[in-house]
N, C-alpha and C positions, 0 to 999 in steps of 0.2 A: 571644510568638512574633515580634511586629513588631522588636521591640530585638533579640533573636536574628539577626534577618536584616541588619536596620544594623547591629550589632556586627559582622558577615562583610562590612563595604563596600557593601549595596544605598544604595538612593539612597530611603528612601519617598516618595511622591508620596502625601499624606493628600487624603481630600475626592473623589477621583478619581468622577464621575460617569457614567455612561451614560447620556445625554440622549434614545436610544432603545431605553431597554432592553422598554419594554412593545412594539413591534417583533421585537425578535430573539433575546428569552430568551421560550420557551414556558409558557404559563401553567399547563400540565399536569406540569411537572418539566422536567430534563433533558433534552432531546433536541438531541444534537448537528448535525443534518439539517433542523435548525427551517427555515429558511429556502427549503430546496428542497423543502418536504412544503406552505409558501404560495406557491410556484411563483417563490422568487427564489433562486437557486442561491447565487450569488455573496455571500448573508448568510447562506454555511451555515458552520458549522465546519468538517464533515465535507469540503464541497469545497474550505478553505484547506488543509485536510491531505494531499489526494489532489493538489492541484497541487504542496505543497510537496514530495511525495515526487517527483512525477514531473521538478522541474525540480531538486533536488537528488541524484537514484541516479546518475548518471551521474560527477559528482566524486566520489563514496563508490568507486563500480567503480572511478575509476581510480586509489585509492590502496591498491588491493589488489594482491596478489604471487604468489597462488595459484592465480589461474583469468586466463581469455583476455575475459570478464564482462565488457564495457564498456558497454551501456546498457540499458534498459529492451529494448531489439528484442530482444537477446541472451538475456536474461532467457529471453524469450517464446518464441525459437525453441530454446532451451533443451531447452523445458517440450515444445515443441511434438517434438523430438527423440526426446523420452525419455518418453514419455507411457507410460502403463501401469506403467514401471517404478516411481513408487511405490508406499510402502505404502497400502494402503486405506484405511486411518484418517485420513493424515492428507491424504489429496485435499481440495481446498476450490476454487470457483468459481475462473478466475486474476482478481483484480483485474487485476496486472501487466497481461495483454493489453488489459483494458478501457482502464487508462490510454495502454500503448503505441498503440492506435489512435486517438488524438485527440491533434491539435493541442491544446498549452498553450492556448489563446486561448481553446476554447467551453469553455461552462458544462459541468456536470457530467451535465446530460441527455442531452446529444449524443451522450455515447460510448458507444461501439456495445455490444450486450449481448454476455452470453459467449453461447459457443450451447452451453459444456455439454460434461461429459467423455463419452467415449465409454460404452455398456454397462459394468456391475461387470464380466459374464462376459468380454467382449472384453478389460477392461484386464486381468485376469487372467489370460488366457492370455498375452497378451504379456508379464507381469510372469514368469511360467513360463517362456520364450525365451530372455526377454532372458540374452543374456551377461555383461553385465555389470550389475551391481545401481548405480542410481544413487540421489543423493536429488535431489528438485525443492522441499522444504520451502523456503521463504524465510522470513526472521524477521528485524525491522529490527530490530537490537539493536549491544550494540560490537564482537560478534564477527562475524567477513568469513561469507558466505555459502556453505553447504556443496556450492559444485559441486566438480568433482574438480580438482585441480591441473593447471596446463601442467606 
């Protein structure tokens, strides 16, 4: 596998040590959050991920052609717009807002909780109303985000 990857041009770097790994790898397996669950954010995976999303959506939006999307706020008030109109199944807490509400700078505690969709029965009657069917799905992948076109 290693010749594999140098034969494509990587560069290996052998020997490569983690000098703090009994620190920030969990002694119980996996866990990407290791670091904010001993109360130090900033040695979590989880939080390098949540800031990188949050300080790179904003150049992803604006090399899109299809929607008016340009940052995280947009996202949020999006969501905040069209609320009810999804499908039930695939509702999920918003991160987006959690991150839209914090400055880049604090750790990953600060940011403020969601407080939580509305009642099933509420969203579903407005899902009934609504005139026009939207989706609010977001999914970071290489295809552009499904709001509706300008």
């Amino acid at each position: 596998m290693v010749s594999m990857i140098q034969d494509a041009g990587a560069t290996i770097v052998n020997g490569t040590e983690l000098p703090y790994y009994k620190k920030i790898v969990s002694p119980d397996g996996w866990n990407w959050d290791y670091g904010t669950t001993r109360g130090y954010p900033n040695e979590s995976e989880y939080t390098y991920v949540k800031v990188d999303f949050y300080n790179n959506i904003a150049a992803y939006l604006s090399e899109l052609s299809n929607t008016n999307i340009r940052s995280l706020a947009d996202i949020v008030q999006y969501n905040i717009d069209n609320d009810g109109t999804e499908h039930r199944a695939s509702v999920q807490p918003s991160a987006a807002a959690k991150m839209a509400s914090s400055p880049r700078s604090q750790p990953a505690e600060s940011w403020i909780k969601h407080t939580g969709r509305r009642s099933p029965s509420a969203s579903a009657q407005r899902a009934k109303t609504a005139s026009t069917p939207h989706c609010t799905q977001m999914a970071l992948s290489s295809t552009p985000f499904s709001f509706p076109p300008t």
